[in-house]
mmCIF file of the C-alpha atoms, coordinates in Angstrom:
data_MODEL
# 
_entry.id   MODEL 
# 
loop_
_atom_site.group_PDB 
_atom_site.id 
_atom_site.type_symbol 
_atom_site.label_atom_id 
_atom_site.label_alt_id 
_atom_site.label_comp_id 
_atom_site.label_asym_id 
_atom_site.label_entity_id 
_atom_site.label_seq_id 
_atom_site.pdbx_PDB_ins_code 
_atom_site.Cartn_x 
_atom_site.Cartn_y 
_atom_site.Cartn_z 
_atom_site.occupancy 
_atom_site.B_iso_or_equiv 
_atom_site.pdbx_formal_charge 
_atom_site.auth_seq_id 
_atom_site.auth_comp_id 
_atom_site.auth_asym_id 
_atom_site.auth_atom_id 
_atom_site.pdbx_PDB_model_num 
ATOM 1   C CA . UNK A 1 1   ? 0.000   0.000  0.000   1.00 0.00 ? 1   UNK A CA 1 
ATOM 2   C CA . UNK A 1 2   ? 1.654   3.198  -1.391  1.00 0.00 ? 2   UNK A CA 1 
ATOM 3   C CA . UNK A 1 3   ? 2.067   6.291  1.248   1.00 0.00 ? 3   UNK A CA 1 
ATOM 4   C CA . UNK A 1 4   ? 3.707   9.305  1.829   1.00 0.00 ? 4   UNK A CA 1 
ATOM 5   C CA . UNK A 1 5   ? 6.845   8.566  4.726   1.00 0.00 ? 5   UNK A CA 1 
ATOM 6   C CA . UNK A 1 6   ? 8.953   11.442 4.984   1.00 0.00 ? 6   UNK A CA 1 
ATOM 7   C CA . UNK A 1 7   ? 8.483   13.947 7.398   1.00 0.00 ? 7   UNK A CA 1 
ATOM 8   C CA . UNK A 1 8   ? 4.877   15.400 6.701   1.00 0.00 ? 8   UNK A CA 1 
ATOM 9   C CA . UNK A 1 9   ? 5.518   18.910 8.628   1.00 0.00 ? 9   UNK A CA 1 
ATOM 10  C CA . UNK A 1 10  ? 7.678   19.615 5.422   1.00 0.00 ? 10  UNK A CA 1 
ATOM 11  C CA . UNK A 1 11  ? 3.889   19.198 3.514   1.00 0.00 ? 11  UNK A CA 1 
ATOM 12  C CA . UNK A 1 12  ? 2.891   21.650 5.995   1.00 0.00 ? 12  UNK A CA 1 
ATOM 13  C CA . UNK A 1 13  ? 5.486   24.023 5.237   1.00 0.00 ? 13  UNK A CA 1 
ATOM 14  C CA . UNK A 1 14  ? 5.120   23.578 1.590   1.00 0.00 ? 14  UNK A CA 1 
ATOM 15  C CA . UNK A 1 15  ? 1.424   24.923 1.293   1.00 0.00 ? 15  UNK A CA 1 
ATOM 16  C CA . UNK A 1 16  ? 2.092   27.279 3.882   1.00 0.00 ? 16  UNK A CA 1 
ATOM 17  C CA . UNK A 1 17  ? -0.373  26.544 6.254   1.00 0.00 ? 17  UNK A CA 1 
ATOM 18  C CA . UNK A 1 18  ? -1.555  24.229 8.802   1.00 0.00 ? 18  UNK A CA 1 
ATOM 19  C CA . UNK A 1 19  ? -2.922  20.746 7.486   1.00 0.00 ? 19  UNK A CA 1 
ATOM 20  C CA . UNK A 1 20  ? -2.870  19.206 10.891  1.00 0.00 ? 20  UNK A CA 1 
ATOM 21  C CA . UNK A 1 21  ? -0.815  15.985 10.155  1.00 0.00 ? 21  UNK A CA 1 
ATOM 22  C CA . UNK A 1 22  ? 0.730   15.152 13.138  1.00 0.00 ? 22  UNK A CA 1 
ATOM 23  C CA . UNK A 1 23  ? -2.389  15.454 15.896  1.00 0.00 ? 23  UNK A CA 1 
ATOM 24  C CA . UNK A 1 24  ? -1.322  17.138 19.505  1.00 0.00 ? 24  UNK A CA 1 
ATOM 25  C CA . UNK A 1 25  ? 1.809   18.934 18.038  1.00 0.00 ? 25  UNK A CA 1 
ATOM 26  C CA . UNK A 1 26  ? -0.260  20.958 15.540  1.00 0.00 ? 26  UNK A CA 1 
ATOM 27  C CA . UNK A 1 27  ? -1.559  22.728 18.290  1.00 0.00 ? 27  UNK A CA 1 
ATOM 28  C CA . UNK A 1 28  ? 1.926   23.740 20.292  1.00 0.00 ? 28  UNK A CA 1 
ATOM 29  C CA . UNK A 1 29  ? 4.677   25.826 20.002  1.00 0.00 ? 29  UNK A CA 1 
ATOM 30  C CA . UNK A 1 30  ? 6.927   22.897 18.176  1.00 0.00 ? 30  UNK A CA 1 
ATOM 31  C CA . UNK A 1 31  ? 4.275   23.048 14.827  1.00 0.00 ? 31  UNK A CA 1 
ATOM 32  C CA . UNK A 1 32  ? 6.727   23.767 11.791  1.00 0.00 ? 32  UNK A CA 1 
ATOM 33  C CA . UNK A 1 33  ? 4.439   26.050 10.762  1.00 0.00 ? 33  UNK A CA 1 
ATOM 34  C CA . UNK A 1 34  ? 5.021   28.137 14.302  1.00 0.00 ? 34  UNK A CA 1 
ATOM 35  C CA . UNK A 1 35  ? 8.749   27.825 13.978  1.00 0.00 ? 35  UNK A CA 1 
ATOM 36  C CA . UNK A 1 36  ? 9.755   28.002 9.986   1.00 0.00 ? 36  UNK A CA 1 
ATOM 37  C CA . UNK A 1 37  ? 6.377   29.337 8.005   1.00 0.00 ? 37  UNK A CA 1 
ATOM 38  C CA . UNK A 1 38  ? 8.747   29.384 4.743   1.00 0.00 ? 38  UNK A CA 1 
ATOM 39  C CA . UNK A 1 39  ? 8.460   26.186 2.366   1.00 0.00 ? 39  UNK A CA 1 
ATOM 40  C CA . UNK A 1 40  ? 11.481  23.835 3.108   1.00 0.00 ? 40  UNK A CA 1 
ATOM 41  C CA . UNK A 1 41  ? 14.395  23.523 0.988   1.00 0.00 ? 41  UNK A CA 1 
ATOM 42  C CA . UNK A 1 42  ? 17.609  26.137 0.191   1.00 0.00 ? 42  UNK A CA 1 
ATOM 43  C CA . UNK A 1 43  ? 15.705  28.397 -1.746  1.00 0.00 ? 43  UNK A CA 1 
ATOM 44  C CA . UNK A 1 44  ? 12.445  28.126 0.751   1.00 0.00 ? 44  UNK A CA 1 
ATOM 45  C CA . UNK A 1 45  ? 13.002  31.895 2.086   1.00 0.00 ? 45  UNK A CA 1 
ATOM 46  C CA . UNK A 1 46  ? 13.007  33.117 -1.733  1.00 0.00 ? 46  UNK A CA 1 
ATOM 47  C CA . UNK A 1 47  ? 9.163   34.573 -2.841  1.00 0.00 ? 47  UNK A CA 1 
ATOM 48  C CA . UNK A 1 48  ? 8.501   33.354 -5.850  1.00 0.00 ? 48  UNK A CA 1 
ATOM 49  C CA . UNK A 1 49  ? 5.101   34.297 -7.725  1.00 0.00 ? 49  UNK A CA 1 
ATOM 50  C CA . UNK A 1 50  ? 2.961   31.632 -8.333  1.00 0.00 ? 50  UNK A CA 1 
ATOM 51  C CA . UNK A 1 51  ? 1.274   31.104 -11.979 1.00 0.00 ? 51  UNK A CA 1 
ATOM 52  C CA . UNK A 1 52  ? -2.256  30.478 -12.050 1.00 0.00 ? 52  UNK A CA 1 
ATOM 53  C CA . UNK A 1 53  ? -1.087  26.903 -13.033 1.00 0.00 ? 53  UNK A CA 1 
ATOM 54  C CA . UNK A 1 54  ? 1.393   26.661 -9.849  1.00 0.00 ? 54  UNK A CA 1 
ATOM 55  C CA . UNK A 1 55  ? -2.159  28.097 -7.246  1.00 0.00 ? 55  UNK A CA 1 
ATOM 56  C CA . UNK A 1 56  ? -4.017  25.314 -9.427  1.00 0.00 ? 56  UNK A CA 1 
ATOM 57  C CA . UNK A 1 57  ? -1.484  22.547 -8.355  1.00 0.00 ? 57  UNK A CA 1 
ATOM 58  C CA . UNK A 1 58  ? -1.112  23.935 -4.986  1.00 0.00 ? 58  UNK A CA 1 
ATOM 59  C CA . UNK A 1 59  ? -4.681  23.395 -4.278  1.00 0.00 ? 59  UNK A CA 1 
ATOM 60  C CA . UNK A 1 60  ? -4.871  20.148 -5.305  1.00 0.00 ? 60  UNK A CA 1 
ATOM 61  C CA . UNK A 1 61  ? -1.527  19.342 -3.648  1.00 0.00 ? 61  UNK A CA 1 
ATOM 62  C CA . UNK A 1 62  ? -3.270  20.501 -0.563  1.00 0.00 ? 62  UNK A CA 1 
ATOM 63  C CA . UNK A 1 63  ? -5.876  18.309 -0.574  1.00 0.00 ? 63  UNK A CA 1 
ATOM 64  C CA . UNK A 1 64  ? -3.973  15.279 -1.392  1.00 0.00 ? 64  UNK A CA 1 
ATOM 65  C CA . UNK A 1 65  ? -1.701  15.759 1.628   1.00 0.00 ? 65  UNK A CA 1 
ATOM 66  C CA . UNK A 1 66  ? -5.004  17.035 4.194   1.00 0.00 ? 66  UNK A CA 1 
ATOM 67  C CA . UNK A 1 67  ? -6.396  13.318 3.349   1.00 0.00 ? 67  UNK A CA 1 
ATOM 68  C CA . UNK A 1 68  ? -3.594  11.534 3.440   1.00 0.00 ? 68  UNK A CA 1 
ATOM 69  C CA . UNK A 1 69  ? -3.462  10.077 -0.404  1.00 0.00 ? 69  UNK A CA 1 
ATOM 70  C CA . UNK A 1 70  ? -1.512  9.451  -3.344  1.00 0.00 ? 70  UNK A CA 1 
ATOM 71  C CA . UNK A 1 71  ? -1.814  10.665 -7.012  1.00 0.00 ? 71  UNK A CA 1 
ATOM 72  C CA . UNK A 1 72  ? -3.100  8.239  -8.405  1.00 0.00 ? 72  UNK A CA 1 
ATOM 73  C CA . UNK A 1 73  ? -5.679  7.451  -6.111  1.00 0.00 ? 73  UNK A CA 1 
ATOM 74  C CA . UNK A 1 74  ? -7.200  10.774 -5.896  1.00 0.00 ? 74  UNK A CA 1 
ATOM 75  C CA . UNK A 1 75  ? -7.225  10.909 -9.664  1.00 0.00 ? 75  UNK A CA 1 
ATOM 76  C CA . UNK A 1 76  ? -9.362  8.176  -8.896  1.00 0.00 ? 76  UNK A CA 1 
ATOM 77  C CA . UNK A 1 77  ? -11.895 9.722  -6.983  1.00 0.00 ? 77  UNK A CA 1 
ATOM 78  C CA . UNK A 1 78  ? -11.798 12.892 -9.286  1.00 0.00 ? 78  UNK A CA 1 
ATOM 79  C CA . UNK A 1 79  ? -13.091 10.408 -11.744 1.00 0.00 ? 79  UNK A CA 1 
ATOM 80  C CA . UNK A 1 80  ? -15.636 9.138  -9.358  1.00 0.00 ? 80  UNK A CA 1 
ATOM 81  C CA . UNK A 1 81  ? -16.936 12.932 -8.795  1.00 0.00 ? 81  UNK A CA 1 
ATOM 82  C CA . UNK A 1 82  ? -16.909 13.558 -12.811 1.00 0.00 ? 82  UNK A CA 1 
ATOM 83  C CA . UNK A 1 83  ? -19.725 10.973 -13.094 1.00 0.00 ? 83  UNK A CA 1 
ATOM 84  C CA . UNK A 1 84  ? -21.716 12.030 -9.682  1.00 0.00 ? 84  UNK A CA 1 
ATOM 85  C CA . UNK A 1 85  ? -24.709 14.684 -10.513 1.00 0.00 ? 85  UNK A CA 1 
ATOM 86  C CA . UNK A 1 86  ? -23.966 17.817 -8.558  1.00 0.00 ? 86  UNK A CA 1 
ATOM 87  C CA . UNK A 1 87  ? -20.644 19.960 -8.629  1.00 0.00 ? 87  UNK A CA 1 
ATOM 88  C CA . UNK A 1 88  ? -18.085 18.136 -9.420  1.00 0.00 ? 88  UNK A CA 1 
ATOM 89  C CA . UNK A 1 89  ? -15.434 19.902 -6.679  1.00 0.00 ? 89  UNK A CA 1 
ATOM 90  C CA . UNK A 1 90  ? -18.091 19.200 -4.211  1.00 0.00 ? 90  UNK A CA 1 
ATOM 91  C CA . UNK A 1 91  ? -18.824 15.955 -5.313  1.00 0.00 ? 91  UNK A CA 1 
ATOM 92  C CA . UNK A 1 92  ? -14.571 14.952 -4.767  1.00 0.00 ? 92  UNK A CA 1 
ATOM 93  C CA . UNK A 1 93  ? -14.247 16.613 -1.289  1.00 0.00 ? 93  UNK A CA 1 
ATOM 94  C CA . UNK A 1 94  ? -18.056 14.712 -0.043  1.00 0.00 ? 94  UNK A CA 1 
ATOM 95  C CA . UNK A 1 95  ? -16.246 11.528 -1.702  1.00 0.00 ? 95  UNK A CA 1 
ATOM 96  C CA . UNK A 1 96  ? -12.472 12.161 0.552   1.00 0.00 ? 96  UNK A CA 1 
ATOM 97  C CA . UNK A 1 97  ? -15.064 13.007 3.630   1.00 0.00 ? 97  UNK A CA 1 
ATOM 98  C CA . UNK A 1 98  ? -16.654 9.617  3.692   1.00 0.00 ? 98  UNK A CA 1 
ATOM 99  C CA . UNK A 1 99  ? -13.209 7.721  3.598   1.00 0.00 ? 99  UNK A CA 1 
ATOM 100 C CA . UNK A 1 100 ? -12.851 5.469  6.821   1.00 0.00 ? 100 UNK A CA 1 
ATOM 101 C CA . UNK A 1 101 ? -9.869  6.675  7.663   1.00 0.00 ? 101 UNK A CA 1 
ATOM 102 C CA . UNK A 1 102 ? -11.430 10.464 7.916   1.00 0.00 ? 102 UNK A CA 1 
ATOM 103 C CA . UNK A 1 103 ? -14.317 9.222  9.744   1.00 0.00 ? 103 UNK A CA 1 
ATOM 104 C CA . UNK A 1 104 ? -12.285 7.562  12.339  1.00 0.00 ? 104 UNK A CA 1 
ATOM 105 C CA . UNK A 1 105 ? -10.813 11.480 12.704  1.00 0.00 ? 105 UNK A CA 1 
ATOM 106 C CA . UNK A 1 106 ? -13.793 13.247 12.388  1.00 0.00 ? 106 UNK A CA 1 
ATOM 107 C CA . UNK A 1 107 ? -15.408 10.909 14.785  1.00 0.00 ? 107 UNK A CA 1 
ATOM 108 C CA . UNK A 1 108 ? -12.569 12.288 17.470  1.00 0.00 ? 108 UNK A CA 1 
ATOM 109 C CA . UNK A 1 109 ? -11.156 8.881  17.593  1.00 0.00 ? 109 UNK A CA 1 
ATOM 110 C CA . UNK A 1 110 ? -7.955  9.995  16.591  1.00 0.00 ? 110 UNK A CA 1 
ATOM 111 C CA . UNK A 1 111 ? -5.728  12.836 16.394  1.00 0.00 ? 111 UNK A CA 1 
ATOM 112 C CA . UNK A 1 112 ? -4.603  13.015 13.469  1.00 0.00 ? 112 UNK A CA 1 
ATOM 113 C CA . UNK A 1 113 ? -6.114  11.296 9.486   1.00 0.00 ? 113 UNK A CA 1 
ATOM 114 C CA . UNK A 1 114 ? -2.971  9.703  9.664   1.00 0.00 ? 114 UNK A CA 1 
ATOM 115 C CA . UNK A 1 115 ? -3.590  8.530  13.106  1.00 0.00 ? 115 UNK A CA 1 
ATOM 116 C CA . UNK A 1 116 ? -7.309  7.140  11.688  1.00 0.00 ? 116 UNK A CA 1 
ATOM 117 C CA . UNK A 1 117 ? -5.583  5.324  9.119   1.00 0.00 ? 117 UNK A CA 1 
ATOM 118 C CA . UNK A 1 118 ? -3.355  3.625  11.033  1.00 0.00 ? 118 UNK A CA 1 
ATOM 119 C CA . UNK A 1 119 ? -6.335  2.693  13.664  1.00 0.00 ? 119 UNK A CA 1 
ATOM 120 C CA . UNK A 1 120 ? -7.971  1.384  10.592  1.00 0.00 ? 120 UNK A CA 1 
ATOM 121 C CA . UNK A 1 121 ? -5.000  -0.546 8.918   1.00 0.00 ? 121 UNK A CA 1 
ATOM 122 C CA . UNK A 1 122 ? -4.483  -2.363 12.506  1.00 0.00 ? 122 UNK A CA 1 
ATOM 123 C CA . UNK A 1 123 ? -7.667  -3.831 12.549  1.00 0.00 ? 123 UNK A CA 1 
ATOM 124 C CA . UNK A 1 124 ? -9.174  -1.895 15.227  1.00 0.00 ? 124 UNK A CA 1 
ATOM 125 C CA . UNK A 1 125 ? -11.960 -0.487 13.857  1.00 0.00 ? 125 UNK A CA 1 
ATOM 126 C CA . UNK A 1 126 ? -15.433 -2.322 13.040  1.00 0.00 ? 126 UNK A CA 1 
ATOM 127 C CA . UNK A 1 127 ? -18.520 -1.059 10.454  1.00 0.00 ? 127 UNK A CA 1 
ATOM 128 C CA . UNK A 1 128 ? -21.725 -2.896 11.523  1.00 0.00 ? 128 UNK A CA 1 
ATOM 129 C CA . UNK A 1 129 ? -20.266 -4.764 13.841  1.00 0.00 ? 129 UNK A CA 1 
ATOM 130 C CA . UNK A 1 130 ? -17.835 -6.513 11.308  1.00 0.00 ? 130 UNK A CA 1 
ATOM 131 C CA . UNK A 1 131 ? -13.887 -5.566 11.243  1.00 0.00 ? 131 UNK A CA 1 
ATOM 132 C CA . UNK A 1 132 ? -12.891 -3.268 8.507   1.00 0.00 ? 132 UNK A CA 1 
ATOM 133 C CA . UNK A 1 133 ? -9.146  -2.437 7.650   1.00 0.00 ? 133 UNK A CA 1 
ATOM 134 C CA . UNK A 1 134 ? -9.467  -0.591 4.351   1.00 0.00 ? 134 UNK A CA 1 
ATOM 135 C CA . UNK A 1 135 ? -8.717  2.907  4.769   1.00 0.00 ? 135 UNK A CA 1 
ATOM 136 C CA . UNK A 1 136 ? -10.000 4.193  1.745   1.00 0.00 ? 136 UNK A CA 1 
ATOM 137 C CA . UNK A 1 137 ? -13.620 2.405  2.435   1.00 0.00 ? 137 UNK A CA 1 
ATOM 138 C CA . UNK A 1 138 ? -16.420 4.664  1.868   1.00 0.00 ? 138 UNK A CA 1 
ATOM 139 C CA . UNK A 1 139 ? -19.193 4.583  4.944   1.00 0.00 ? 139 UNK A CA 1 
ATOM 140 C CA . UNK A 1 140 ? -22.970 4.910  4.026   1.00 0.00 ? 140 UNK A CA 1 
ATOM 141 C CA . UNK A 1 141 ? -26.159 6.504  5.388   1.00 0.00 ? 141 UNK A CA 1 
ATOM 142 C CA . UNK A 1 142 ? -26.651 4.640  8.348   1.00 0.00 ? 142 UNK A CA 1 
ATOM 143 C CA . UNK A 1 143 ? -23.950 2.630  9.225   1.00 0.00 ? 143 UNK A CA 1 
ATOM 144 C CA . UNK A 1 144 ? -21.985 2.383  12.734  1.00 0.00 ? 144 UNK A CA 1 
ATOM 145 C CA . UNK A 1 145 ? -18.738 2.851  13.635  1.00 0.00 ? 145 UNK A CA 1 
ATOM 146 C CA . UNK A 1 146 ? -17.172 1.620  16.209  1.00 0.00 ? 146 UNK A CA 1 
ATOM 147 C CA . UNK A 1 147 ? -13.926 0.467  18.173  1.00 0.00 ? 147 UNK A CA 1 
ATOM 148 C CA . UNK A 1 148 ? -13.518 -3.312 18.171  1.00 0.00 ? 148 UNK A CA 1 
ATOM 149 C CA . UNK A 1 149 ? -13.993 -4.255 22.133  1.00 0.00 ? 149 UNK A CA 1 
ATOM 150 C CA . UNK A 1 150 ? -11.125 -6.367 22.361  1.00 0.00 ? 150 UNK A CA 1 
ATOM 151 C CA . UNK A 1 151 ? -9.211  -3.191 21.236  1.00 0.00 ? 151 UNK A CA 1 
ATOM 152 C CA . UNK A 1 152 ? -5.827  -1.903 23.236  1.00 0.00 ? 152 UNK A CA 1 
ATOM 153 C CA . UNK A 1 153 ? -6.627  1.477  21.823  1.00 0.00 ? 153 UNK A CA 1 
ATOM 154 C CA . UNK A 1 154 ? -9.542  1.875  24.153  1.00 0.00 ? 154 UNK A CA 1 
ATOM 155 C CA . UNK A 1 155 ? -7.537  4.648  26.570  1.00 0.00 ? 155 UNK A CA 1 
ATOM 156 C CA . UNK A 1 156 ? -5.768  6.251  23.467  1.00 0.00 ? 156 UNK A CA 1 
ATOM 157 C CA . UNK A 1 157 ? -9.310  7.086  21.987  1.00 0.00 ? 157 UNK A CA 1 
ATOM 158 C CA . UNK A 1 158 ? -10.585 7.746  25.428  1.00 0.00 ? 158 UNK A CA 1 
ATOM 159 C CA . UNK A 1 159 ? -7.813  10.096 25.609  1.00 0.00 ? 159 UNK A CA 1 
ATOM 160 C CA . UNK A 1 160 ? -8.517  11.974 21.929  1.00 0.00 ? 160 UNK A CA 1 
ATOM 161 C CA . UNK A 1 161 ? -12.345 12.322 22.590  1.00 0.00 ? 161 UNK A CA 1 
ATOM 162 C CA . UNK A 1 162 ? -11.412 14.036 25.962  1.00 0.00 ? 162 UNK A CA 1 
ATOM 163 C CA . UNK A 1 163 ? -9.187  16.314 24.221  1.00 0.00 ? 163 UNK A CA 1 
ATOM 164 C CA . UNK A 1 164 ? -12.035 17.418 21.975  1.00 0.00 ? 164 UNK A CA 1 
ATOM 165 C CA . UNK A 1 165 ? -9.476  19.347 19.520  1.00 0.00 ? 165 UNK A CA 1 
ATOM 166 C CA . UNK A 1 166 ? -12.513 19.022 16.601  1.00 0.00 ? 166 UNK A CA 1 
ATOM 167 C CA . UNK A 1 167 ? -16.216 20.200 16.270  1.00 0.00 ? 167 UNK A CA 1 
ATOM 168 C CA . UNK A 1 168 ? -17.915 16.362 14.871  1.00 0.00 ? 168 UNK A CA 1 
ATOM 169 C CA . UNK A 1 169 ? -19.219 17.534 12.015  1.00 0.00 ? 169 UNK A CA 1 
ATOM 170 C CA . UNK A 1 170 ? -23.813 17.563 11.772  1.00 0.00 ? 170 UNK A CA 1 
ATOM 171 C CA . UNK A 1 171 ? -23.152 14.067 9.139   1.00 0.00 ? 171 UNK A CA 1 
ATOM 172 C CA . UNK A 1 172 ? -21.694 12.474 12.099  1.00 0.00 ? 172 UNK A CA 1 
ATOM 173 C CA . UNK A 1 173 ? -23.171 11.510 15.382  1.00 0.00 ? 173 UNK A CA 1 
ATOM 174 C CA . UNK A 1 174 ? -20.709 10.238 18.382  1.00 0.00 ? 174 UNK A CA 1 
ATOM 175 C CA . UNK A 1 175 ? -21.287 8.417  21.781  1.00 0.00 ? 175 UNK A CA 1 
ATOM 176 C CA . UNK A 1 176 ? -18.109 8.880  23.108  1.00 0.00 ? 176 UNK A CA 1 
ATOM 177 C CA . UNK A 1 177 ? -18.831 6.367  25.927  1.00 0.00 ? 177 UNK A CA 1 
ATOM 178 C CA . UNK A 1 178 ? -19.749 3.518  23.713  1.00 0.00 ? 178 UNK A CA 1 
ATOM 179 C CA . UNK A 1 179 ? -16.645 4.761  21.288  1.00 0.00 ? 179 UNK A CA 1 
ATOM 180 C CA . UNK A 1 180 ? -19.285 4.406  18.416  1.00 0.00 ? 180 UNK A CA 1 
ATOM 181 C CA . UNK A 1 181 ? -20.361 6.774  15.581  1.00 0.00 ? 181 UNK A CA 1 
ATOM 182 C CA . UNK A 1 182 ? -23.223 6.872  13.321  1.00 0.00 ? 182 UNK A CA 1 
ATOM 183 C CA . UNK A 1 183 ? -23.957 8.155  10.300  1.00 0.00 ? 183 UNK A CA 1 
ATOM 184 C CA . UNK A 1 184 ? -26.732 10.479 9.683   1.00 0.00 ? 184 UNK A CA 1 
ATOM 185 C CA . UNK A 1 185 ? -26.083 11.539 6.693   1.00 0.00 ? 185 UNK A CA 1 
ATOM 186 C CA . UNK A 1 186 ? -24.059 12.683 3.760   1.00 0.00 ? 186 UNK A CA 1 
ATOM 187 C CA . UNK A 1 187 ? -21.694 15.320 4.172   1.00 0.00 ? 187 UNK A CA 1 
ATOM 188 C CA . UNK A 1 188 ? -22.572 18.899 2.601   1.00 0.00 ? 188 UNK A CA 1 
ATOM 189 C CA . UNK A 1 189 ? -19.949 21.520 1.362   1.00 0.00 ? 189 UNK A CA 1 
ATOM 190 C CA . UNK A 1 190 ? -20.546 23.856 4.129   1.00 0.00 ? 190 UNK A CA 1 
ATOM 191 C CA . UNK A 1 191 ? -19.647 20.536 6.883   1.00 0.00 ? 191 UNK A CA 1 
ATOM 192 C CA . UNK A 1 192 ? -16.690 20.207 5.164   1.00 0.00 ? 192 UNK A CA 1 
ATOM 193 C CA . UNK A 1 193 ? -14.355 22.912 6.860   1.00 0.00 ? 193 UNK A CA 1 
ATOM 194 C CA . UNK A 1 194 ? -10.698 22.222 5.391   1.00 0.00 ? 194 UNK A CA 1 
ATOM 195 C CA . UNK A 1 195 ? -9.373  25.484 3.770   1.00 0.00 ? 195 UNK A CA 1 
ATOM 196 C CA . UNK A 1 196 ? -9.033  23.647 -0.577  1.00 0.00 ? 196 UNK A CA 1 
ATOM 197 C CA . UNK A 1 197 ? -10.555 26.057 -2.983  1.00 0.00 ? 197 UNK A CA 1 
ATOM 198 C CA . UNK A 1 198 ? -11.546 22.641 -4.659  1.00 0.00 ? 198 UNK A CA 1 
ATOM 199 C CA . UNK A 1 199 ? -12.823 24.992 -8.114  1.00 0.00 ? 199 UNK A CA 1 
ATOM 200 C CA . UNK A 1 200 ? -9.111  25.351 -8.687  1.00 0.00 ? 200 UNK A CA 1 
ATOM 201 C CA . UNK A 1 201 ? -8.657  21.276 -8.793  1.00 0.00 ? 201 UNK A CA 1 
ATOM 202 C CA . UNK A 1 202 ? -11.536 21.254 -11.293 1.00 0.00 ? 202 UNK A CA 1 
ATOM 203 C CA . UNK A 1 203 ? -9.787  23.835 -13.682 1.00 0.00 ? 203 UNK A CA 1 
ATOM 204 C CA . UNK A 1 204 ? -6.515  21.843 -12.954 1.00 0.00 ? 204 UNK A CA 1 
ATOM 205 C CA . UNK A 1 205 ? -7.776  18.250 -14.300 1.00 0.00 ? 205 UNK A CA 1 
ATOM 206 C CA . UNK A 1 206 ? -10.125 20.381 -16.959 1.00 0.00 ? 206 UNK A CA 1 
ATOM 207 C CA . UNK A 1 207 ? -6.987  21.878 -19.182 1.00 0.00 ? 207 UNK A CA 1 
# 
C-alpha cells in the first residue's frame, strides 16, 4: 500500500499553512508552521510568484496531503466525482469526507487522518459490527462505527475524545462512551471545513 513517509511537517510548510498531520503537536509551540512558516528547501526563504497553473497545483496538492493520499488514487476519486450529478469539486471533497480513515478522525477517535488510518490498517476499527481495515472504504447513510472491544486502543481514543481538539461535524453523530459513531447523513460543502478552494482542482484536471 503506497504512502507518503517522509516527514509530513515539510507538507505543511510547503502549502504554507496548517494541514494538521501530526495530531497534539499541531496545536503547540513545536508546529513547523510556528517555527519556519517558509516552504522547506535552500531556496524556501526566496518569494517566488505563483502562476495560475502553480495556485491550481497547490490546491490540489493541498488536498492530497489534508487526506492523506496518493496521485493516483485521488485521480481516482476525481473520476468518481466527474460521473456524480452535482458539482463536481463538491462531489470529490463529499467523496475524501466519507473515507474510513477520515471518519475515524472526524469521529474524534484519533488525532490526526494519519492517526485514523493507522487505527484502521491495525484492525481496530469495526462497520456494523464486522472488522474493517481498508482505509479508503467509503461509509454509508446509516452505518456504525465503532472500536472493536477487544481493542488496546480503548484509553488512546478515550484520551482523543477528551481532548475534543474538533467540532464532529452535523453528518456524524458520536457516543463517546460507547466509542461508536453513526452516520446520519451525507456530508454537505458547508460541513466540510478544510481550507481547498476545490474549483481550482476542477480547472486543474479540466486543461
Amino acid at each position: 500500500m503506497a504512502r507518503y513517509r517522509a516527514a509530513v511537517c515539510r507538507q505543511c510548510r510547503r502549502e504554507g499553512i496548517k494541514l494538521f498531520l501530526k495530531g497534539a503537536r499541531c496545536f503547540t509551540e513545536k508546529c513547523a508552521i510556528e517555527r519556519r512558516n517558509y516552504p522547506p528547501g535552500q531556496h524556501g526563504l526566496n518569494r517566488v510568484k505563483l502562476t495560475p497553473f502553480g495556485v491550481q497545483l497547490r490546491e490540489k496538492q493541498k488536498a492530497k496531503r489534508i487526506y492523506g493520499i496518493l496521485e493516483q488514487q485521488f485521480r481516482k476519486y476525481f473520476a468518481l466525482a466527474e460521473g456524480e450529478k452535482g458539482v463536481t469539486g463538491e462531489n470529490l471533497l463529499k467523496f475524501l469526507e466519507r473515507r474510513l480513515d477520515n471518519v475515524v478522525f472526524r469521529l474524534g477517535f484519533a488525532a490526526s487522518r494519519r492517526e485514523g488510518r493507522q487505527i484502521v490498517t491495525h484492525g481496530h476499527v469495526q462497520v456494523n459490527g464486522r472488522k474493517v481495515n481498508i482505509p479508503s472504504y467509503l461509509v454509508k447513510v446509516g452505518e456504525v462505527v465503532q472500536l472493536r472491544p477487544s481493542s488496546k486502543l480503548q484509553e488512546r481514543v478515550a484520551d482523543n475524545l477528551n481532548a475534543g481538539r474538533g467540532q464532529v461535524p452535523p453528518w456524524l453523530e458520536v457516543v463517546a462512551a460507547e466509542k461508536r459513531g453513526v452516520v446520519r447523513g451525507l456530508p454537505l460543502r458547508e460541513d466540510i471545513q478544510i481550507p481547498v478552494q476545490e474549483q481550482l482542482i476542477v480547472e486543474l484536471f479540466s486543461k
